[in-house]
Every structure is written in C-alpha cells, then in structure tokens.
DSSP file (Angstrom, degrees, kcal/mol; ACC not computed):
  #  RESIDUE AA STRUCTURE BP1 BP2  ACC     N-H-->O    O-->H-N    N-H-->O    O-->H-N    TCO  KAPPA ALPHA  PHI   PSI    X-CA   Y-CA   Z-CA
    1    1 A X     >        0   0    0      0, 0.0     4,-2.6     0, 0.0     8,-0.3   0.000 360.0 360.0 360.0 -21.3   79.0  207.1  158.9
    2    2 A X  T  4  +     0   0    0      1,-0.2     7,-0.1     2,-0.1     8,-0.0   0.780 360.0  36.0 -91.3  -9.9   80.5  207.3  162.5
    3    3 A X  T  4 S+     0   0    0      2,-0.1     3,-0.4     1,-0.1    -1,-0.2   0.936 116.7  53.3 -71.3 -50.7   78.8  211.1  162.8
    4    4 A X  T  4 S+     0   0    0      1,-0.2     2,-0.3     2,-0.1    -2,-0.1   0.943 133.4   6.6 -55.2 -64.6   75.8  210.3  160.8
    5    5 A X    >X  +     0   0    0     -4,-2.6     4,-2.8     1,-0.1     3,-1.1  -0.670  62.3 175.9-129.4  90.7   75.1  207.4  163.0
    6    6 A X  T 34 S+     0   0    0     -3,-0.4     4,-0.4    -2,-0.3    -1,-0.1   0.321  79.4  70.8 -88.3  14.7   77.4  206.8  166.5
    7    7 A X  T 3> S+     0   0    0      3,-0.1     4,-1.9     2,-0.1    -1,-0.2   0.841 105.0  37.4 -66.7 -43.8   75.1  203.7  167.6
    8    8 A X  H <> S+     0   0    0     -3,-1.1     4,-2.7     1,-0.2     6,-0.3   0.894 114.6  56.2 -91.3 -31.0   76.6  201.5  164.7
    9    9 A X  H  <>S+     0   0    0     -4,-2.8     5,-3.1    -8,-0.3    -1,-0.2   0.844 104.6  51.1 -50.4 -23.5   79.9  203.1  165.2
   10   10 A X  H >45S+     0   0    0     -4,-0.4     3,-2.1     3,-0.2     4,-0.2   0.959 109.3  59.9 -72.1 -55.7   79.7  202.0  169.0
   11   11 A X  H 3<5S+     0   0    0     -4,-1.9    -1,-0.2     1,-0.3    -2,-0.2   0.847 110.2  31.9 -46.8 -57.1   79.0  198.8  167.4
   12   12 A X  T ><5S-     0   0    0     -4,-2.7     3,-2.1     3,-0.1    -1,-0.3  -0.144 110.8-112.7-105.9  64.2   81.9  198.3  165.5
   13   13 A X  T < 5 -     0   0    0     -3,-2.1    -3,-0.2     1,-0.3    -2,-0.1   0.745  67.9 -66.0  46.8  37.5   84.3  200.2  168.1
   14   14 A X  T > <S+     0   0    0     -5,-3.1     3,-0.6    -6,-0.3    -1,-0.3   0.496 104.0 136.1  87.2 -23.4   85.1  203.3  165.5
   15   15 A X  T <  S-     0   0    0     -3,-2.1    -1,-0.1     1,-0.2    -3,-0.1  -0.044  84.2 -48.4 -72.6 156.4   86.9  200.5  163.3
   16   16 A X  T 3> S+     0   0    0      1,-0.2     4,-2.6     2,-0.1     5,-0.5   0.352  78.6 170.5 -14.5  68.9   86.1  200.7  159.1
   17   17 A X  H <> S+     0   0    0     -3,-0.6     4,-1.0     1,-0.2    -1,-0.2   0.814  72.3  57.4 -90.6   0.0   82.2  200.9  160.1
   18   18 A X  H  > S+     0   0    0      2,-0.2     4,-2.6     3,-0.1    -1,-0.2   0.835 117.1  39.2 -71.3 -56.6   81.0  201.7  156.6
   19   19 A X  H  > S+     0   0    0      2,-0.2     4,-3.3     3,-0.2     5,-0.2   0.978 117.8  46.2 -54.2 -57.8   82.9  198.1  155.7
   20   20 A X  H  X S+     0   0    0     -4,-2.6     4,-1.5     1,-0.2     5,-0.3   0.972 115.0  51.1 -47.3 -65.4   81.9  196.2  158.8
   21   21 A X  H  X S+     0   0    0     -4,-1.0     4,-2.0    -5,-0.5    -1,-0.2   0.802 107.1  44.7 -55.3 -42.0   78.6  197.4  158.2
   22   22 A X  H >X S+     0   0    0     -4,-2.6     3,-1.4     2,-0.2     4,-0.9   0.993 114.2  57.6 -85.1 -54.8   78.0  196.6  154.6
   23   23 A X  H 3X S+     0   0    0     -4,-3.3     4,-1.6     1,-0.2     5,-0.4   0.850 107.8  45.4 -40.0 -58.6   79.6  192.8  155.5
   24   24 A X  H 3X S+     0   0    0     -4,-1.5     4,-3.8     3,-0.2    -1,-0.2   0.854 114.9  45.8 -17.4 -63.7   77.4  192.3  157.8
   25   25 A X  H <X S+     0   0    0     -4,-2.0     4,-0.6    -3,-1.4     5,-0.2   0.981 120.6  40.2 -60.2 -73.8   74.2  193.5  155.7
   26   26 A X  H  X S+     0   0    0     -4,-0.9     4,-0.9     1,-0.3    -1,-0.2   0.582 113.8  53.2 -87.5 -11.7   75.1  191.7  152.8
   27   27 A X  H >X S+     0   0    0     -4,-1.6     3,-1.8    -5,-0.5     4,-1.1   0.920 119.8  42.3 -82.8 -68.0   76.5  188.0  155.2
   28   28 A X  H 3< S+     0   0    0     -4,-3.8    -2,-0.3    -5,-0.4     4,-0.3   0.644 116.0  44.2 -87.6  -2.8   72.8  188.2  156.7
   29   29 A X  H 3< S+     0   0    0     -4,-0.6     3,-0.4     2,-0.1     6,-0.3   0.767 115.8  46.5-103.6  -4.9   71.4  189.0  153.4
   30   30 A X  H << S+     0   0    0     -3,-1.8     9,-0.2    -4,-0.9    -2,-0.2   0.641 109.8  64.6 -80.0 -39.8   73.7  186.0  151.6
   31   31 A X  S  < S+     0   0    0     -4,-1.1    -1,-0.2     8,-0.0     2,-0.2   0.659  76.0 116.7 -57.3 -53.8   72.5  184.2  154.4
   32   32 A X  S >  S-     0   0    0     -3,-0.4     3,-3.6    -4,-0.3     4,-0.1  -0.346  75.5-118.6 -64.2 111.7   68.9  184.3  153.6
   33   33 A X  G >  S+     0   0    0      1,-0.3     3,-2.8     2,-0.2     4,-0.2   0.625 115.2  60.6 -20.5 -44.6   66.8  180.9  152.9
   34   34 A X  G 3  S+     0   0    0      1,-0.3     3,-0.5     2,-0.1    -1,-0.3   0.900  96.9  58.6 -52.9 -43.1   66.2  182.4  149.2
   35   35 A X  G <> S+     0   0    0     -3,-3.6     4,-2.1    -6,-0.3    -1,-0.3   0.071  72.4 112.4 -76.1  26.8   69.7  182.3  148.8
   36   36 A X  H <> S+     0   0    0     -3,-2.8     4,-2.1     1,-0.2    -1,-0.2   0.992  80.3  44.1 -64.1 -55.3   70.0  178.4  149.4
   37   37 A X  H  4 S+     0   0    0     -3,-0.5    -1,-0.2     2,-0.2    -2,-0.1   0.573 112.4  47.1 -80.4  -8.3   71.1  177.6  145.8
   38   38 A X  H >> S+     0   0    0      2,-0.1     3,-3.6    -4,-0.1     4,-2.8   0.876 113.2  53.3 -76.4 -49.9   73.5  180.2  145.2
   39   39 A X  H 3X S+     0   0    0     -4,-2.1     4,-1.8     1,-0.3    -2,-0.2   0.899 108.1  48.1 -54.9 -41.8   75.0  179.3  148.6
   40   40 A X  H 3< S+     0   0    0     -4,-2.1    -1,-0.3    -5,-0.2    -3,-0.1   0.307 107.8  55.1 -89.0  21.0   75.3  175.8  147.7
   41   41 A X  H <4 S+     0   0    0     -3,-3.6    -2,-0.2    -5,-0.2    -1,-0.2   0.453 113.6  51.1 -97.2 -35.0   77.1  176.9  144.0
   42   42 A X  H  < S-     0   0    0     -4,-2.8     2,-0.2     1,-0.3    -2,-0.2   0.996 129.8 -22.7 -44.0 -73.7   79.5  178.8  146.3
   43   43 A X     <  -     0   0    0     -4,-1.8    -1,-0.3    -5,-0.2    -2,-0.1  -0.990  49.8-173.3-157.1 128.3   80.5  176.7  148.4
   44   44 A X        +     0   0    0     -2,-0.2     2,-0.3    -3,-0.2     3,-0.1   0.254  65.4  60.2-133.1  39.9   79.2  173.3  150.0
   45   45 A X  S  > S-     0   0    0      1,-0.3     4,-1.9     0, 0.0     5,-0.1  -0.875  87.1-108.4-130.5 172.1   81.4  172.0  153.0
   46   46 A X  T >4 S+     0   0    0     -2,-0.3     3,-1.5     2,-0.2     4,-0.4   0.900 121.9  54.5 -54.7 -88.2   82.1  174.0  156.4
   47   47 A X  T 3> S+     0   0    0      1,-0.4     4,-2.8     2,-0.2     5,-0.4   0.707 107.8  46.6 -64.3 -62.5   85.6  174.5  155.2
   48   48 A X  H >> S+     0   0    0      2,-0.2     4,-2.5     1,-0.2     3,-0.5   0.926 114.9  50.3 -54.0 -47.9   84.6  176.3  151.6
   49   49 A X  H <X S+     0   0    0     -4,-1.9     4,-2.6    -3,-1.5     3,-0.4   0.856 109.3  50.1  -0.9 -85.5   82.1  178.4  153.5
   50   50 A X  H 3> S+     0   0    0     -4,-0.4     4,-1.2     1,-0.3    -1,-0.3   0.556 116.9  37.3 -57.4 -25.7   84.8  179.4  156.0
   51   51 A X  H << S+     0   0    0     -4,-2.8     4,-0.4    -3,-0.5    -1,-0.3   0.844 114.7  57.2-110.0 -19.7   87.5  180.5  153.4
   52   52 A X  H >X>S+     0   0    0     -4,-2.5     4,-2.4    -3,-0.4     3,-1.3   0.961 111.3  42.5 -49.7 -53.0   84.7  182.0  151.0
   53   53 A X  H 3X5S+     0   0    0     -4,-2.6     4,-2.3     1,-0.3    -3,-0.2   0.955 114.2  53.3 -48.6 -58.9   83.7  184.1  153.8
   54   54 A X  H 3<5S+     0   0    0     -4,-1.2     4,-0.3     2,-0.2    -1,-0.3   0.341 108.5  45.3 -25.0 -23.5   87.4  184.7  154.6
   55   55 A X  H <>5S+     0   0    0     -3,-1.3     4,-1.4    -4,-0.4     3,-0.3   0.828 114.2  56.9-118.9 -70.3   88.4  185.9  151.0
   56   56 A X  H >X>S+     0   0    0     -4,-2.4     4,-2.7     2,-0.3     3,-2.0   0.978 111.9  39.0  -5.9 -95.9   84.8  188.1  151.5
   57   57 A X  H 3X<S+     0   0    0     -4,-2.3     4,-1.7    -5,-0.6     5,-0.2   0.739 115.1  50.2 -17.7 -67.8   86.0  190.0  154.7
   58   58 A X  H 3>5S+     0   0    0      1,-0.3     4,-1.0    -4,-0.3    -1,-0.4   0.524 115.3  43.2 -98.1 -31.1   89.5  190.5  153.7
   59   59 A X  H <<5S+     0   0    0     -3,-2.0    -1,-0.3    -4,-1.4    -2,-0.3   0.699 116.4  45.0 -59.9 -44.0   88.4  192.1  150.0
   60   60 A X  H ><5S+     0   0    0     -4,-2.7     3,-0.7    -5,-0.3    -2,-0.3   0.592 115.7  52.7 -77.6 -13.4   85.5  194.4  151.4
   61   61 A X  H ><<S+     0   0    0     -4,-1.7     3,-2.7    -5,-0.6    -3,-0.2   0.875  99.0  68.0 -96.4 -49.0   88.3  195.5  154.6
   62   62 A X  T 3< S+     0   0    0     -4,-1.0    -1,-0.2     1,-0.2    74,-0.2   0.208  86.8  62.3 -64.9  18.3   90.7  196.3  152.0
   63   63 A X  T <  S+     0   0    0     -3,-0.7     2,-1.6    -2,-0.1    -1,-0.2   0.348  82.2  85.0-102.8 -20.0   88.8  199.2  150.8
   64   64 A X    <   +     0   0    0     -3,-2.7   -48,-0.1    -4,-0.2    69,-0.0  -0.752  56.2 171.7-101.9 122.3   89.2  200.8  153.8
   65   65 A X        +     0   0    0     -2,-1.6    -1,-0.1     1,-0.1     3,-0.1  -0.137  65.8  65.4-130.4  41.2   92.7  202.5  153.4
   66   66 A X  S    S+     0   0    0      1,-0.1     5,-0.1     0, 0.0    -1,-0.1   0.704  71.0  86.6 -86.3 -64.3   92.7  204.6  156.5
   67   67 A X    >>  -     0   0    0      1,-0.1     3,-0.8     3,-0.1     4,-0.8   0.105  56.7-179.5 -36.0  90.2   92.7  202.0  159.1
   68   68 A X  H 3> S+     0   0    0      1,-0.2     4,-0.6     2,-0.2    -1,-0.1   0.705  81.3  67.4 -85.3  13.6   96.5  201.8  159.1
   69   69 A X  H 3> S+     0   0    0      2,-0.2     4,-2.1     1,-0.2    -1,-0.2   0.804 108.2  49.9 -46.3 -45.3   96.5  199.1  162.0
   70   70 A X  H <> S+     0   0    0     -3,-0.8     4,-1.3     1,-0.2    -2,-0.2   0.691 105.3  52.2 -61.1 -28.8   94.8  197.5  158.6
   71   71 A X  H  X S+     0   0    0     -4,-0.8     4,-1.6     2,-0.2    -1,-0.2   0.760 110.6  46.7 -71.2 -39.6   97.7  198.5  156.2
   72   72 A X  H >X S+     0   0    0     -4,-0.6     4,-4.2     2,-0.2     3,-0.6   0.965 111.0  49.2 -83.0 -69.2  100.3  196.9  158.4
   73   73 A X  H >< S+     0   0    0     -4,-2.1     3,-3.9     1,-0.2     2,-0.5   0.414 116.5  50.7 -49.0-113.2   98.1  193.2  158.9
   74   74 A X  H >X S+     0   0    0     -4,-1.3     4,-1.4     1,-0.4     3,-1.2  -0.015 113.3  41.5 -62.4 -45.2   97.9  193.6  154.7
   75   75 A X  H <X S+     0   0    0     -4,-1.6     4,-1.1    -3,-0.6    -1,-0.4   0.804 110.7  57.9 -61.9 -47.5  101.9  194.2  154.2
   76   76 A X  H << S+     0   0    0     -4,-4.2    -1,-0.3    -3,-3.9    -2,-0.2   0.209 110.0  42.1 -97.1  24.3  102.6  191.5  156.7
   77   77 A X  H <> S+     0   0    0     -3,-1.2     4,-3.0     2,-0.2    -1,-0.2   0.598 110.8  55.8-113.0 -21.6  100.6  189.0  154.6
   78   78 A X  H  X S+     0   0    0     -4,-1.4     4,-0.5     2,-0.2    -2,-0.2   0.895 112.5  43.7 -31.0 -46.8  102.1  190.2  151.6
   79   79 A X  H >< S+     0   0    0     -4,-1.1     3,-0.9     1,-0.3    -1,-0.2   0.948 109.2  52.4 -73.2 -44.5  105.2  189.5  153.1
   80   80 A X  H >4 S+     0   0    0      1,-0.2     3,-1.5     2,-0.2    -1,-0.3   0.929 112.0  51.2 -82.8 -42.9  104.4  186.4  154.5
   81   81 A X  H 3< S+     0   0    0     -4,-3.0    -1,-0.2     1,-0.2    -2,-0.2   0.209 119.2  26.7 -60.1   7.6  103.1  185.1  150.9
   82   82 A X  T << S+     0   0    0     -3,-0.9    -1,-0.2    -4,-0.5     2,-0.2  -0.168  83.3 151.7-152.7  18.4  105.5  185.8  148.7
   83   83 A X    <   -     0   0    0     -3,-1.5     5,-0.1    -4,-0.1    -3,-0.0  -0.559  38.3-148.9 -63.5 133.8  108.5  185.6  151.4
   84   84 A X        +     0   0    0     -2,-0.2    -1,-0.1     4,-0.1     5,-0.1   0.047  47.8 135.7 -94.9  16.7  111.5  184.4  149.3
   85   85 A X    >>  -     0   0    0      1,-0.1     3,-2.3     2,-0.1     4,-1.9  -0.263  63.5-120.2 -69.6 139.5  113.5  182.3  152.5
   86   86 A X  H 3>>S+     0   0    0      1,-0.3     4,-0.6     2,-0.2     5,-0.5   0.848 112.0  61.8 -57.5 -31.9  114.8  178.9  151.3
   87   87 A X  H 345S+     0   0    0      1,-0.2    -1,-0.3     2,-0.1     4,-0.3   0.644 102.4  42.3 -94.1   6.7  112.8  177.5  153.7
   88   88 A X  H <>5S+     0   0    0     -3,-2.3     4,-0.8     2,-0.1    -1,-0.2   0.584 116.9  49.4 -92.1 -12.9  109.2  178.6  152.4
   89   89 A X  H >X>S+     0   0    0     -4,-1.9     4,-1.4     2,-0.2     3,-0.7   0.918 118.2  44.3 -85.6 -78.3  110.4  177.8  148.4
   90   90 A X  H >X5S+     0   0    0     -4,-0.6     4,-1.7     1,-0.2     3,-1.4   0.901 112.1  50.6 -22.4 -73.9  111.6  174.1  150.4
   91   91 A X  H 34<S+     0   0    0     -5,-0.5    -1,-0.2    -4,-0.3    -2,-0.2   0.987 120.7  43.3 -54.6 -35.6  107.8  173.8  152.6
   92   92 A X  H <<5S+     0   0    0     -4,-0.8    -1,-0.3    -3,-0.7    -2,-0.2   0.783 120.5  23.9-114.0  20.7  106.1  174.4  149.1
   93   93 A X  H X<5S+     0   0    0     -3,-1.4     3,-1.0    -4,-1.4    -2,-0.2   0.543  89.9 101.4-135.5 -19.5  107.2  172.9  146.7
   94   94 A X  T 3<<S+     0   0    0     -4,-1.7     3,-0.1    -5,-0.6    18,-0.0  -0.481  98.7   0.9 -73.2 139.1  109.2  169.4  148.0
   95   95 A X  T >  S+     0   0    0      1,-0.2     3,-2.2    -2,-0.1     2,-1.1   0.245  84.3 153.1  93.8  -2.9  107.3  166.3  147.7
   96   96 A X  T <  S+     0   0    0     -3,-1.0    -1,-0.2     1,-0.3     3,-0.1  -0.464  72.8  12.7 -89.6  96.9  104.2  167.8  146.1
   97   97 A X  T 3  S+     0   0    0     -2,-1.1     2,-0.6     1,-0.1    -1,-0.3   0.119  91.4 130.1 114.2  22.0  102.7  165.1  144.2
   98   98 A X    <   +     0   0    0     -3,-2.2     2,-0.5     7,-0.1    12,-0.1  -0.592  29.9 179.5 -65.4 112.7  104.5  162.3  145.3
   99   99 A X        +     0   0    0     -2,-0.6     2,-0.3    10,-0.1     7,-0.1  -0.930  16.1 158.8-120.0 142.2  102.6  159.3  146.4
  100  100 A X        -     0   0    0     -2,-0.5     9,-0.0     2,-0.3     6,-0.0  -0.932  54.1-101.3-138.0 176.6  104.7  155.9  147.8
  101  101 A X  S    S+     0   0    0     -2,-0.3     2,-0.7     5,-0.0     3,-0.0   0.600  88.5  95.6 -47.4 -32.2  104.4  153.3  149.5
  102  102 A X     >  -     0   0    0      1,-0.2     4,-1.6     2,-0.0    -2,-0.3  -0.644  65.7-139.5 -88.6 136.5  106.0  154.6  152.7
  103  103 A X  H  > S+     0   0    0     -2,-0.7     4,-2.6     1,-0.2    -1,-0.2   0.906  96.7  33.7 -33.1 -72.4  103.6  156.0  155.4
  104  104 A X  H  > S+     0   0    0      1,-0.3     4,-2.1     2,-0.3    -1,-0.2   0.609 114.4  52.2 -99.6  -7.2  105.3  158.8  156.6
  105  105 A X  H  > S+     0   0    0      2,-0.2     4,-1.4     3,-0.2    -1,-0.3   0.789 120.1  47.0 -60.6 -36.6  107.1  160.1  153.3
  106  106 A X  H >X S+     0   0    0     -4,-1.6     4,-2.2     2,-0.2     3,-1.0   0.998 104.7  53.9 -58.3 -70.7  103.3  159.7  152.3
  107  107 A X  H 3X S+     0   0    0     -4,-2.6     4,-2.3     1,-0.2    -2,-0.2   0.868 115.0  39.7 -40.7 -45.1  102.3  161.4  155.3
  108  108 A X  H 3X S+     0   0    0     -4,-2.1     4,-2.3     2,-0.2    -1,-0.2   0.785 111.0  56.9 -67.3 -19.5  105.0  164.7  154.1
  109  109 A X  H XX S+     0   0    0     -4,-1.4     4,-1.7    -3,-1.0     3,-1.0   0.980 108.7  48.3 -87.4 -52.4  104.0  164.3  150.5
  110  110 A X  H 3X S+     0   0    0     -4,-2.2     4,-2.8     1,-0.2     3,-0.3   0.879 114.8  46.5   6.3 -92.9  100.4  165.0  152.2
  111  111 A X  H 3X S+     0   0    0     -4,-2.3     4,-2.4    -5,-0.2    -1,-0.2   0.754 109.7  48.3  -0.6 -72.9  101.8  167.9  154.1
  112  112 A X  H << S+     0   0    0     -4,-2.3    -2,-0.2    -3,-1.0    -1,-0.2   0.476 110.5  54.4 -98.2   6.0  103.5  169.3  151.4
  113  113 A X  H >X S+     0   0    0     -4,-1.7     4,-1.4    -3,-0.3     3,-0.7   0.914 115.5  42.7 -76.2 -58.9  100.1  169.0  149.2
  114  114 A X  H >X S+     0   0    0     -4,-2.8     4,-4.3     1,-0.3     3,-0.6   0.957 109.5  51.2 -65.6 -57.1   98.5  170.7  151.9
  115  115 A X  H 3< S+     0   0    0     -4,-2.4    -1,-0.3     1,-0.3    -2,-0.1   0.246 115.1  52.4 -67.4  15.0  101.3  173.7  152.7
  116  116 A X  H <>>S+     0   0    0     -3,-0.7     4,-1.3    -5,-0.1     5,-0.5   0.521 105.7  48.8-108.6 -40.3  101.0  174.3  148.9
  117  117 A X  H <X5S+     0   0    0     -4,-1.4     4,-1.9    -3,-0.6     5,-0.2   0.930 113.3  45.9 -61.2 -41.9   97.4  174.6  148.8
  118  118 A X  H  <5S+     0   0    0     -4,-4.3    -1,-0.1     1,-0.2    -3,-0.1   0.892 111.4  52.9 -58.1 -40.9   97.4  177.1  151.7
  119  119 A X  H  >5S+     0   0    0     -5,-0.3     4,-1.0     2,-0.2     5,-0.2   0.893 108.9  52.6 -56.4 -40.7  100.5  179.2  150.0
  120  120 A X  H >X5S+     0   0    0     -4,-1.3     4,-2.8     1,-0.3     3,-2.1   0.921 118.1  39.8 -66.8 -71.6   98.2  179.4  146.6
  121  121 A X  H 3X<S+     0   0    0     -4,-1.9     4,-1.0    -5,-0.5    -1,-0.3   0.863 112.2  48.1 -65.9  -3.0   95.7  180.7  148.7
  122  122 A X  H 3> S+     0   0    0     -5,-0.2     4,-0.7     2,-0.1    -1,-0.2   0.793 117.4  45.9 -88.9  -8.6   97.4  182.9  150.9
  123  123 A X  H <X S+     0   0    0     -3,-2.1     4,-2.5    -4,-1.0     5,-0.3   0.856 116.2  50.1-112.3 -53.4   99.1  184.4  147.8
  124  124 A X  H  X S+     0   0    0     -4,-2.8     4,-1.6    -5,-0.2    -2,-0.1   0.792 109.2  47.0 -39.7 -48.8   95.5  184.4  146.2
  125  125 A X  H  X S+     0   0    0     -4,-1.0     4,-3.8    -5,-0.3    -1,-0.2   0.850 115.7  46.4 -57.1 -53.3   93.8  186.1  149.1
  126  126 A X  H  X S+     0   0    0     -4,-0.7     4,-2.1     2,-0.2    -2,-0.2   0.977 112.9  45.7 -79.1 -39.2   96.7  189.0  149.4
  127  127 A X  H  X>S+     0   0    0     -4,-2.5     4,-3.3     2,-0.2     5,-0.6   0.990 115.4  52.7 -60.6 -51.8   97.1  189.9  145.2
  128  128 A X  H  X5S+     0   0    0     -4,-1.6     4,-2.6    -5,-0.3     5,-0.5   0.951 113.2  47.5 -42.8 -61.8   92.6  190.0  145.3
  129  129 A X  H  X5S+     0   0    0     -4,-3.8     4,-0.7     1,-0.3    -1,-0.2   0.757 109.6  46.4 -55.7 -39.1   93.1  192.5  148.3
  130  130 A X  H >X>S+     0   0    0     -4,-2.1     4,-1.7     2,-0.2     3,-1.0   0.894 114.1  48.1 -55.2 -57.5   95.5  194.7  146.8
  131  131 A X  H >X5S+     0   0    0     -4,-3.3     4,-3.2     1,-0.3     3,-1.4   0.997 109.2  56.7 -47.6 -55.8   93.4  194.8  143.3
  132  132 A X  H 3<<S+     0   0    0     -4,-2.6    -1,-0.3    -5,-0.6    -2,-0.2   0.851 112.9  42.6 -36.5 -36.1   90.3  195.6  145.6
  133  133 A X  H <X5S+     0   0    0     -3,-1.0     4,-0.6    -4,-0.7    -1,-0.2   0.566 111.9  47.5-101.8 -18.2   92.3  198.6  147.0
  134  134 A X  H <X>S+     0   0    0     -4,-1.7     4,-2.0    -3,-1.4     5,-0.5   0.697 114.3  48.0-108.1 -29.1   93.7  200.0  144.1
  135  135 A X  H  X<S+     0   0    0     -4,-3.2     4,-0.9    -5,-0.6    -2,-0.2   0.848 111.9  53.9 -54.6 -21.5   90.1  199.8  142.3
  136  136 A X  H  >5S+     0   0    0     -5,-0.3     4,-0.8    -4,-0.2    -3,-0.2   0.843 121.0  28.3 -91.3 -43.6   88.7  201.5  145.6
  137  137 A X  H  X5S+     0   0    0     -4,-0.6     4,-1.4     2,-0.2    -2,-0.2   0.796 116.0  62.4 -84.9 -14.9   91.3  204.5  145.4
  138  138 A X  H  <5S+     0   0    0     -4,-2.0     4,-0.2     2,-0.2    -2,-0.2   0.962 105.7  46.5 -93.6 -59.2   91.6  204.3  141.3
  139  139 A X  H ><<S+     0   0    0     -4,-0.9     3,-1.1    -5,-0.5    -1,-0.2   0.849 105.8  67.9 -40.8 -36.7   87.4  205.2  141.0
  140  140 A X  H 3< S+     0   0    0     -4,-0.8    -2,-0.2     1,-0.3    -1,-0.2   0.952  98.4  45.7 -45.8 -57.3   88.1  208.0  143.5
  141  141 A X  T 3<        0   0    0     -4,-1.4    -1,-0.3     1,-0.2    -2,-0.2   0.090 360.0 360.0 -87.6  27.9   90.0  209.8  141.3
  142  142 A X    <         0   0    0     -3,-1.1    -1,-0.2    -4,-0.2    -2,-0.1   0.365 360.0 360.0 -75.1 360.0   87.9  209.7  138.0
C-alpha cells in the first residue's frame, strides 16, 4: 500500500498503513448517523466508547506483524498482564468485594474493585490480540 499509494503512507508516517487505514475507514464508517443503534448496543457512556475503540485499535494493529516497535509494546503488555510479582497477585485480588463501614478500607475495597477490573481487561485486551495475530499469520499459510 505504501508503493501503491505514498500520499496515505505520508499520512500515517510509513507506520502499519494498510491497518491505520482500514481503522480509520471503518471508525468513520461506525461513526455514521445510520449506525446510531448499533453504536448505542455497543457501548453507551464515554468510557465504553473509549475502551471499545481501544480493544478495536489494538486487535486490527495486531495483524500487522512487521512493525516490530509493535511486537515489543505487545510483549510488554503481555508482560505487564499476567506479571506473576507478589505485589500485582496482592493489588488484585485483596479486598475485592468487601464493603464496611469504614471510609477508607471502603475507599481500598473500591480501589481494589477497580485495579481488578482494569487487570481482567488488560489481560482481556492482550490474549484477543494474540488470537487476532495468530489467525492473521494462520490464514496465510492455507
């Protein structure tokens, strides 16, 4: 694509521009008043939006398995999502579903509600990308 057409390569600086490109197409077409009532079956706060979109990117990026600036960012969320340190097992799992009386034990159980949710999803995000990539290279070779 970056021979074919070096305008949209300029665009996205040489980077995955067959990926960039089709996010793009398919965000502005996703986008599109017609598509109000699937967009509001997706997702309907800012925040779902923003990690649908997120999940999007990061599954269509993982098909491109040149970039290895891309390879390295993938490993090191792997890593960071399934890192086995006492202190990530400790940040996701203590307090988590604990409600009391006290504010700020309330305030950690909170916390540790939240830093659980994020881990499930960080852990979610990285196994999707990895299927996405070995489906991308596993069709190659049919």
């Amino acid at each position: 694509l970056e021979a074919s057409n070096p305008r949209l390569a300029a665009i996205y600086k040489n980077r995955s521009v067959a990926e960039q490109n089709s996010l793009s197409l398919s965000w502005d077409l996703l986008m599109d008043e017609r598509f109000e009532n699937l967009r509001n079956t997706i997702f309907s706060t800012k925040a779902e939006l923003c990690r649908f979109r997120e999940l999007v990117v990061n599954a269509v990026m993982a098909t491109d398995i040149v970039d290895k600036d891309l390879k390295v960012l993938r490993n090191e969320r792997w890593n960071k999502a399934f890192e086995t340190t006492d202190n990530s097992s400790n940040s996701n799992n203590n307090d988590v579903g604990n409600v009391t009386a006290d504010s700020s034990r309330k305030g950690r159980s909170v916390s540790a509600k939240r830093a659980t949710r994020d881990g499930v999803n960080r852990k979610a995000t990285i196994v999707i990308e990895h299927l996405i990539q070995a489906s991308d290279v596993a069709h190659t070779m049919q």
